[in-house]
C-alpha positions as CSV (number, residue, x, y, z in Angstrom):
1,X,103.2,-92.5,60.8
2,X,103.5,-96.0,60.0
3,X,107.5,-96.8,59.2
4,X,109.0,-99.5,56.4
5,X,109.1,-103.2,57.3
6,X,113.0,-103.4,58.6
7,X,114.8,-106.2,57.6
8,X,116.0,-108.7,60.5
9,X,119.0,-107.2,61.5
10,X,118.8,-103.8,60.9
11,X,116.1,-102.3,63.1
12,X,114.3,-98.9,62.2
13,X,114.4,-96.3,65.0
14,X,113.4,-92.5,64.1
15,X,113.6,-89.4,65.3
16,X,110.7,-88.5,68.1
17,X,108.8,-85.7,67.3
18,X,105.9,-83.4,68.7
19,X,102.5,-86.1,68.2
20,X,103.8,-89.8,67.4
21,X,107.0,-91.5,65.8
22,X,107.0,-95.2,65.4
23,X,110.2,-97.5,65.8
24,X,109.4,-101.5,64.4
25,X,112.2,-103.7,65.0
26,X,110.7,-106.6,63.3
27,X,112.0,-110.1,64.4
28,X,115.3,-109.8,66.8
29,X,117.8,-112.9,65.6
30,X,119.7,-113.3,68.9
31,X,119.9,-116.9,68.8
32,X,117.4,-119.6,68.7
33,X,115.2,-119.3,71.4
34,X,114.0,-116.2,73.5
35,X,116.7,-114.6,75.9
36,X,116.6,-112.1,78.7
37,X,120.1,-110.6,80.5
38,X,119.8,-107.3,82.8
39,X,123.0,-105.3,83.2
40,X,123.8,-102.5,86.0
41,X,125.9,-99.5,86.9
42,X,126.3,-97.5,89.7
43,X,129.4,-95.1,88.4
44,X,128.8,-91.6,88.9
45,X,129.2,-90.1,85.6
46,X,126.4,-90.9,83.3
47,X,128.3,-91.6,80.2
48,X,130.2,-94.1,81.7
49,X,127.1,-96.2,83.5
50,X,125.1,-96.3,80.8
51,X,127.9,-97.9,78.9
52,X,128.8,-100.4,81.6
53,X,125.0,-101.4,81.8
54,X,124.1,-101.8,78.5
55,X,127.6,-103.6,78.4
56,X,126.7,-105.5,81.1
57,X,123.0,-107.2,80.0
58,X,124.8,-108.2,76.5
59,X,127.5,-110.2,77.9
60,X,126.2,-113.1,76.3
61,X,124.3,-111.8,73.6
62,X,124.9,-109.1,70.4
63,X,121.5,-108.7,68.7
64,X,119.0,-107.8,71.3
65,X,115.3,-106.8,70.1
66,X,114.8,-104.2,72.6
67,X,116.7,-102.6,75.6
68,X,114.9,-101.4,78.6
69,X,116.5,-98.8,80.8
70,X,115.0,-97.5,84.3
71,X,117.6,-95.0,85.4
72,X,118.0,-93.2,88.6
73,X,116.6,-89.2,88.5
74,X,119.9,-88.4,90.3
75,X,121.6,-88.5,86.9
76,X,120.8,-85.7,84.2
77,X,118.0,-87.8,81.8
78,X,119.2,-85.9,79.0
79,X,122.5,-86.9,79.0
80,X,122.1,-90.6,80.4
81,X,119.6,-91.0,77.4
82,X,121.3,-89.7,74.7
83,X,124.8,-92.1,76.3
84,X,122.4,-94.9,75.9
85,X,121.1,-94.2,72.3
86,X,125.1,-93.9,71.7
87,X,125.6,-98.0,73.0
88,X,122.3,-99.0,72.0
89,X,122.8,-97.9,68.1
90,X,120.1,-99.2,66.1
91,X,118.3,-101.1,69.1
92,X,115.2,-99.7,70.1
93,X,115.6,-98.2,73.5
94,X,112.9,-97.2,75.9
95,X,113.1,-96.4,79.3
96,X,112.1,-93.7,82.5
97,X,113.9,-92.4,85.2
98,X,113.1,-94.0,88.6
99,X,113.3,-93.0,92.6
100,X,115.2,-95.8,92.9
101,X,115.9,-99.1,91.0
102,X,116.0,-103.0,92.3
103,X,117.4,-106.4,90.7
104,X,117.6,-109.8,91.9
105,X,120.9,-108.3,94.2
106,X,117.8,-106.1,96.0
107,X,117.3,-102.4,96.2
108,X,119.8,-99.3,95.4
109,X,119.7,-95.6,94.1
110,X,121.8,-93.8,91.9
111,X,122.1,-96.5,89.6
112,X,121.2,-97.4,85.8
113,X,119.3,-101.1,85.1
114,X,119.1,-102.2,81.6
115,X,117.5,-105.4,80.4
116,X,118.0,-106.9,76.9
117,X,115.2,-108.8,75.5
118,X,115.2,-110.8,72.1
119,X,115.8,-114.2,70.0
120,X,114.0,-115.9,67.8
121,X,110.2,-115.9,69.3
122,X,109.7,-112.3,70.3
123,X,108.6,-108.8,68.2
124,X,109.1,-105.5,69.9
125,X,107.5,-102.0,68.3
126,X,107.6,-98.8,70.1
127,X,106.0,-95.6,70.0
128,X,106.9,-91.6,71.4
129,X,103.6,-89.2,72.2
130,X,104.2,-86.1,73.4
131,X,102.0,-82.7,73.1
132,X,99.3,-84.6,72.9
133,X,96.1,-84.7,75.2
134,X,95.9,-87.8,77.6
135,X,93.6,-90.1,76.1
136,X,95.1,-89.7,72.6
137,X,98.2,-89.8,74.0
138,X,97.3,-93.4,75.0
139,X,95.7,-94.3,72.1
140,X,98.4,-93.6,69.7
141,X,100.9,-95.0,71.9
142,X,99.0,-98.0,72.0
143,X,98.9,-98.1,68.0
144,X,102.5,-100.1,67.9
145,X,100.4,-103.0,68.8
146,X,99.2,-103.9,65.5
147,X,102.9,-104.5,64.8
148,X,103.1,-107.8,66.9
149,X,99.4,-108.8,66.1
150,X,101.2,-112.1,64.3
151,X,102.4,-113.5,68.6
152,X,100.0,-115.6,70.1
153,X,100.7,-113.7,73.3
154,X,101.2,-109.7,73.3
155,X,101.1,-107.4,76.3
156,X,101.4,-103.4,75.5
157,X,103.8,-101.9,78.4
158,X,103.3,-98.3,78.7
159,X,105.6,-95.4,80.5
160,X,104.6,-92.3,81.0
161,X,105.5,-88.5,82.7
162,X,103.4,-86.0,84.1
163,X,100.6,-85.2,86.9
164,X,98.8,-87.9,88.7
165,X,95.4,-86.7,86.8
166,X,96.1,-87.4,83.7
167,X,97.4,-91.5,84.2
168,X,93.8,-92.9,84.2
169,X,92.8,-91.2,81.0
170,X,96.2,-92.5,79.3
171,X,95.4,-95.9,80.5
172,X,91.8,-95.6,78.7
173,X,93.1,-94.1,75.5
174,X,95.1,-96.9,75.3
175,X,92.2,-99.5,76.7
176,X,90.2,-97.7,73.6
177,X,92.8,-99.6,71.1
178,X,94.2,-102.3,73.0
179,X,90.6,-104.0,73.4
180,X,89.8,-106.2,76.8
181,X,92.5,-109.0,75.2
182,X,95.5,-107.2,75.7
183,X,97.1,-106.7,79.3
184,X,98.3,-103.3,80.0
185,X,101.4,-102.9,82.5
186,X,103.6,-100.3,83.4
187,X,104.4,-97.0,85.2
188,X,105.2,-93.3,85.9
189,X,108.7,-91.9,85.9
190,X,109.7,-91.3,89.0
191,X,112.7,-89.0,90.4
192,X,115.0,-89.3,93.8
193,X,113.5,-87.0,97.1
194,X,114.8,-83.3,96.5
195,X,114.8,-84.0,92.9
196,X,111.4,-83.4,92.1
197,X,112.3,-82.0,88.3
198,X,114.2,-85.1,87.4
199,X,112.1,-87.2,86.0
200,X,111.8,-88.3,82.0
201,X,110.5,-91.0,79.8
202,X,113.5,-92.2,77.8
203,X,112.6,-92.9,74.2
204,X,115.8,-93.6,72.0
205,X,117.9,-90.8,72.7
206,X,115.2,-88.3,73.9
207,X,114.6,-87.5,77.4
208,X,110.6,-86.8,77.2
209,X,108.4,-84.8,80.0
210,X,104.8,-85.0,79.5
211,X,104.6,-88.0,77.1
212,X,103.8,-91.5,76.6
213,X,106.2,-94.6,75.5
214,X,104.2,-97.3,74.3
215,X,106.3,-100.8,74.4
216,X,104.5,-103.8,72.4
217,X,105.8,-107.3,73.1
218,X,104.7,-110.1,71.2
219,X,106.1,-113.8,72.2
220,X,105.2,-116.9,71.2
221,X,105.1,-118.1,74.8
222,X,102.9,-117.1,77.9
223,X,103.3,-113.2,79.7
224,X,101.6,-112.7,82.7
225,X,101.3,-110.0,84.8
226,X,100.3,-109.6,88.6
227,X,99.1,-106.7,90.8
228,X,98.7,-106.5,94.3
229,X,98.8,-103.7,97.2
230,X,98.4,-105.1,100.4
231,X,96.4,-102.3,102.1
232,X,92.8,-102.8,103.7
233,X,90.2,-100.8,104.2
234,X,89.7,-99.3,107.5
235,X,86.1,-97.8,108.9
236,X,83.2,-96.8,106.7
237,X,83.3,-95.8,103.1
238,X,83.0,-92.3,102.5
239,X,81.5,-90.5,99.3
240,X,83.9,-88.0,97.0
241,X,80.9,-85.0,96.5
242,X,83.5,-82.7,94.8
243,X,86.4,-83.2,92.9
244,X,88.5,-81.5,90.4
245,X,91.6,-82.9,88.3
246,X,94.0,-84.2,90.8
247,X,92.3,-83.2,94.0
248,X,89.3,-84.3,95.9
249,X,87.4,-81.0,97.2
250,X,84.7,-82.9,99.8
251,X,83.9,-86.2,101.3
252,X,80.2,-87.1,102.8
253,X,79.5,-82.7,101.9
254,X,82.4,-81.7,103.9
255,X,85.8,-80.4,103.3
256,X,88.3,-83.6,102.1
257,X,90.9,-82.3,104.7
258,X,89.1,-82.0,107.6
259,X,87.7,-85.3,107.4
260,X,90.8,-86.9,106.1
261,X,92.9,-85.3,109.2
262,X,89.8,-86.4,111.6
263,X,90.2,-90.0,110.7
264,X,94.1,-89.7,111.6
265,X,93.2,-88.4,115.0
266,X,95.1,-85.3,114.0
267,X,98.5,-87.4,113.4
268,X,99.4,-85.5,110.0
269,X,103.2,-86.4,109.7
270,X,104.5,-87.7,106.2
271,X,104.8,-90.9,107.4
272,X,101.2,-91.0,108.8
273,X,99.9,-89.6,105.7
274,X,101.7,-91.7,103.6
275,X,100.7,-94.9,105.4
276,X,97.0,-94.2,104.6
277,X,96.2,-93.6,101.3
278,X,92.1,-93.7,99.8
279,X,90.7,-96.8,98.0
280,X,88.4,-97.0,96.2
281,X,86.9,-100.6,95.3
282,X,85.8,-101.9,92.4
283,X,83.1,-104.9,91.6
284,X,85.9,-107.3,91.3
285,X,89.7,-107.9,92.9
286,X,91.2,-105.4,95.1
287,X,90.8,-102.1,95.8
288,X,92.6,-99.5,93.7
289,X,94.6,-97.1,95.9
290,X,95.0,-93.6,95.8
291,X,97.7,-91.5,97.5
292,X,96.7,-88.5,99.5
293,X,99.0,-85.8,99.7
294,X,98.2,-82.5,102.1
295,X,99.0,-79.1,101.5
296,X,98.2,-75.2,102.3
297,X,95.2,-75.6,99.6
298,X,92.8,-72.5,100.9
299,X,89.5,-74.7,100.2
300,X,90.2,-77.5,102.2
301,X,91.0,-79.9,99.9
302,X,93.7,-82.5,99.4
303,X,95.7,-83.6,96.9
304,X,94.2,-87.1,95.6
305,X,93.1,-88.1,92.1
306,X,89.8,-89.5,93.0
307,X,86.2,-88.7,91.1
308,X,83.4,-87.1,92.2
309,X,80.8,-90.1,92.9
310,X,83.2,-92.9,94.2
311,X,83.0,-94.5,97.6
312,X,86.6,-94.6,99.2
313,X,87.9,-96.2,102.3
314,X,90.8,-95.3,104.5
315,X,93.2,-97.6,103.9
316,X,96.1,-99.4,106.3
317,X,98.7,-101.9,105.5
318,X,101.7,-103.6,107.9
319,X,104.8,-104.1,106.5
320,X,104.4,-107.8,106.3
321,X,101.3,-107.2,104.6
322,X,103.1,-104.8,102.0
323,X,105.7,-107.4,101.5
324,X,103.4,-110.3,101.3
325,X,101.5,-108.6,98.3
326,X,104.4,-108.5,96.1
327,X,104.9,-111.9,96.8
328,X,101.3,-112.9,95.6
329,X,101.8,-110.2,92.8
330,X,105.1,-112.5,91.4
331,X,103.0,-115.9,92.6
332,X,100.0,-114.7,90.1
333,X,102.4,-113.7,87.1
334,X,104.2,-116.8,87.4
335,X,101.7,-119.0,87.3
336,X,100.0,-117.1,84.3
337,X,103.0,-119.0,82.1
338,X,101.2,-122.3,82.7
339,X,104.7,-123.8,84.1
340,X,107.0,-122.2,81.5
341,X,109.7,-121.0,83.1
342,X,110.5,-116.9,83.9
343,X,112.9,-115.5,81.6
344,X,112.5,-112.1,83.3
345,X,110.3,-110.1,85.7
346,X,110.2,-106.6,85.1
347,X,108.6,-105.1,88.0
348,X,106.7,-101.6,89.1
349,X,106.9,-100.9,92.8
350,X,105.6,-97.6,94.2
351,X,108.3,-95.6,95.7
352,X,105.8,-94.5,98.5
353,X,106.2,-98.0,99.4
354,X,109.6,-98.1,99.4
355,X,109.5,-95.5,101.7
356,X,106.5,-96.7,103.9
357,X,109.1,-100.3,104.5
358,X,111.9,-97.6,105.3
359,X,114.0,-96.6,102.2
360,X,116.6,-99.3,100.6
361,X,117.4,-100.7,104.0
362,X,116.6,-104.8,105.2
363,X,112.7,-104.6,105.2
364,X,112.8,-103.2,101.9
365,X,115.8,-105.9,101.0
366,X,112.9,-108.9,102.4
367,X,110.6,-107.4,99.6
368,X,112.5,-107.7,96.7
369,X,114.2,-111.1,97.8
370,X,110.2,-112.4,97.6
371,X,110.9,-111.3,93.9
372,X,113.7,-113.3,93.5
373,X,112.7,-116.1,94.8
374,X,110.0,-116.1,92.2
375,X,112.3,-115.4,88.8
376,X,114.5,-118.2,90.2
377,X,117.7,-117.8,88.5
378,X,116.1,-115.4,85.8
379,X,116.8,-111.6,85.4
380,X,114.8,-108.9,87.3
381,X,114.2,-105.4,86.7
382,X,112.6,-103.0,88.7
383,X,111.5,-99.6,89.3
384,X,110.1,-97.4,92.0
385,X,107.9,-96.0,90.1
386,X,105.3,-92.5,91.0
387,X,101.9,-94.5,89.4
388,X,102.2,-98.1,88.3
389,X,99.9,-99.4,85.3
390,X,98.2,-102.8,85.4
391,X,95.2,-103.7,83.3
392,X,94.0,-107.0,83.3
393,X,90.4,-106.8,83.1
394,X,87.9,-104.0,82.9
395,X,89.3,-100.6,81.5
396,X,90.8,-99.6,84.3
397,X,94.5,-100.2,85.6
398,X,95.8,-97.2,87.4
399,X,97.1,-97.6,90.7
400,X,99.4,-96.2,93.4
401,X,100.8,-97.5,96.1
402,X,101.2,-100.8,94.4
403,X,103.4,-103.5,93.4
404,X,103.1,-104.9,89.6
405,X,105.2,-107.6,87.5
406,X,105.4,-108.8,84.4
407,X,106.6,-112.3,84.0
408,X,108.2,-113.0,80.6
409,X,108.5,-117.0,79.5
C-alpha cells in the first residue's frame, strides 16, 4: 500500500499491520543543510529515557526527518516503543532492541540511543513486514526505496527479528528489488544475556517479533558503508555435506560436532566456542563468518547457519585483530564520502564480539574509541547487534561476528 505524498512538514506515519504499511516523510525542513544529533538515557523507567533521549538528539533541532532508536532489551520494547512514538509524534520512528548500545562516550547497557537525521538534502521512507515469509519479507521492505529514487545517493538500511536462518533470505528478497546499485546495511535485534525473549524491531509505536523494518535514505551527498571481522582462517577447509535451516548436520561425511569439538582439542567452553566461529569465503573480500553454537542436538549436529556445499574454515581472531577491523571498517566508510565530512556513523557490532573483547570493560572501550576517532566530532550510534547486514557487492551481505558502519556526509 502506497500512502499520499505528505506535505513538508507534516509527515505520514500509519498504523503497522500484518504484511506491509508504508510511512513517506517526504523532504525533512530542519534547516538548510543536512544535520545529525544523537541523544541518550540511561534512567530506569522506560517512559522517562525515551523522553530524555529523544529530548536529548533535538537539542538543536525541531523538524527531524527520521529518529533512529537502538534500545537496550533490558527495558520492556513494548512500552519503550510506544513512549517513543509518544515524543516522536509524527516523526517517523524506527528502531530494535540491542544487547548493549555504544556512542562516541564508548560502550554501556541498559540504555536508550536515539539519532535524529534531517535538513534540507535528505528523504527518509520506511516500511513494517511482519507474517510474511523471509524473502518477501525483504522484498517488500525494500519497496520504500522507490520513495527516495530522486537522491543521487540512497542506501536501504534494514532491521530485522527472528532465527539466524531466515537473515540471508531477507537480505536476498531485498537484493531482488534493491538491484546491485544500492548498499544494503544493517542488523538483527539483539537482547541483554538472561533476556533471551526481549528482543523487538521498533517500528513507530509497535514493538515487532518476526518482522522486517526497511529504512530508505536518500542524500544528496556521499554514504558509505564498511564491513570488516578480523578473524582468519585456521587449518584446512572443510566441506558442509548436510545441512538443514539453522544447523549444519556433517562436515567432510562426518557428524559437524565431532569434528568441530576435534578441532578445539576438546576445549568446548563458551568462550572457546565463541572465539571460533566457521567462515566461509567468497570469490572476493573477506570471509563471511558464521557463529557456531553447541547443544544436546541427538544427531550430532551444531547450531550454525551454513549450506550444504560450502567450504568453511575454522576461524581465530586476537583482540587487537578484532579491534583493528572496526578500525578499517570506519577507514573504508569514511573514505567512501570522497573527503566530505561524517555527519554520523551509525554502526552494527556483534555482541559476540563484545563479549569475545570482555563485555563493556577497557578493551571493549579501545574499540569503540577507533570509532570515534573516525566520526571526529560527529554523532555515533551503535548497536550490538545478533546478525549485522552489509551488502556492497554481490547478493550476499549476512554476517556475524562482524563490525559494520554506515558513514553519513
Amino acid at each position: 500500500m502506497r500512502s499520499a505524498v505528505p506535505t513538508l512538514n507534516r509527515p505520514v506515519r500509519r498504523p503497522m499491520t500484518v504484511g506491509m504499511e508504508r510511512a513517506v516523510p517526504g523532504l525533512a525542513r530542519a534547516g538548510l543543510c543536512r544535520w545529525a544529533e544523537v541523544g541518550r538515557s540511561a534512567h530506569p523507567d522506560p517512559t522517562t529515557a525515551a523522553h530524555e533521549a529523544v529530548h536529548a538528539a533535538l537539542r538543536a533541532h525541531r523538524e527531524p526527518g527520521l529518529l533512529l532508536a537502538f534500545v537496550s532489551g533490558a527495558y520492556d520494547p513494548a512500552v519503550l516503543g510506544a513512549a517513543l512514538a509518544e515524543v516522536a509524534g509524527p516523526v517517523p520512528l524506527v528502531g530494535c532492541t540491542t544487547a548493549a548500545e555504544f556512542d562516541a562516550a564508548g560502550p554501556a547497557s541498559g540504555s536508550v540511543l536515539v539519532l535524529a537525521l534531517g535538513g534540507e538534502g535528505f528523504t527518509f521512507s520506511i516500511a513494517g513486514v511482519s507474517g510474511a515469509a523471509p524473502r518477501d519479507a525483504g522484498a517488500r521492505a525494500a519497496a520504500c526505496l522507490g520513495d527516495v529514487a530522486d537522491r543521487e545517493h540512497r542506501v536501504l538500511m534494514l532491521l530485522t527479528d527472528g532465527g539466524a536462518a531466515i537473515h540471508p533470505d531477507i537480505v536476498r528478497g531485498a537484493y531482488s528489488v534493491t538491484g546491485a546499485g544500492v548498499p544494503l546495511v544493517g542488523g538483527v535485534a539483539g537482547h541483554p544475556v538472561g533476556r533471551p525473549d526481549s528482543h523487538a524491531v521498533l517500528y513507530g509505536p509497535a514493538a515487532l517479533n518476526d518482522a522486517v523494518v526497511g529504512v530508505a535514505i536518500g542524500s544528496d551527498a556521499p554514504l558509505g558503508i564498511g564491513v570488516r571481522h578480523g578473524w582468519e582462517p585456521v587449518g584446512e577447509p572443510l566441506l558442509v555435506t548436510r545441512a538443514a535451516p539453522g544447523r549444519v548436520l556433517e562436515l567432510d561425511e562426518r557428524p559437524a560436532r565431532e569434528v568441530y569439538t576435534a578441532l578445539l582439542d576438546g576445549e568446548v567452553s563458551d568462550a572457546n566456542v565463541l572465539a571460533h566461529p566457521l567462515g566461509i569465503q567468497p570469490r572476493v573480500g573477506e570471509a563471511r563468518v558464521r557463529i557456531v553454537r553447541l547443544d544436546e542436538a541427538t544427531d550430532g549436529s551444531v547450531r550454525c547457519a551454513i549450506p550444504a556445499g560450502a567450504l568453511v574454515w575454522l576461524m581465530r581472531a586476537t583482540h587487537d585483530g578484532v579491534i583493528d577491523a572496526a578500525d578499517a571498517a570506519c577507514a573504508e566508510a569514511v573514505a567512501a564520502l570522497g573527503g566530505a565530512p561524517a555527519r554520523a556513523l551509525v554502526a552494527f557490532d556483534c555482541a559476540a564480539r563484545l563479549t569475545f573483547l570482555g563485555g563493556g570493560g577497557d578493551v571493549a572501550a579501545r574499540e569503540t574509541e577507533r570509532v570515534a576517532r573516525h566520526a571526529a566530532g560527529a554523532p555515533v550510534a551503535g548497536a550490538y547487534t545478533h546478525g549485522e547486514i552489509a551488502r556492497t557487492r554481490g547478493a550476499l551481505g549476512f554476517h556475524h561476528q562482524t563490525f559494520v558502519v554506515l558513514a553519513i556526509a
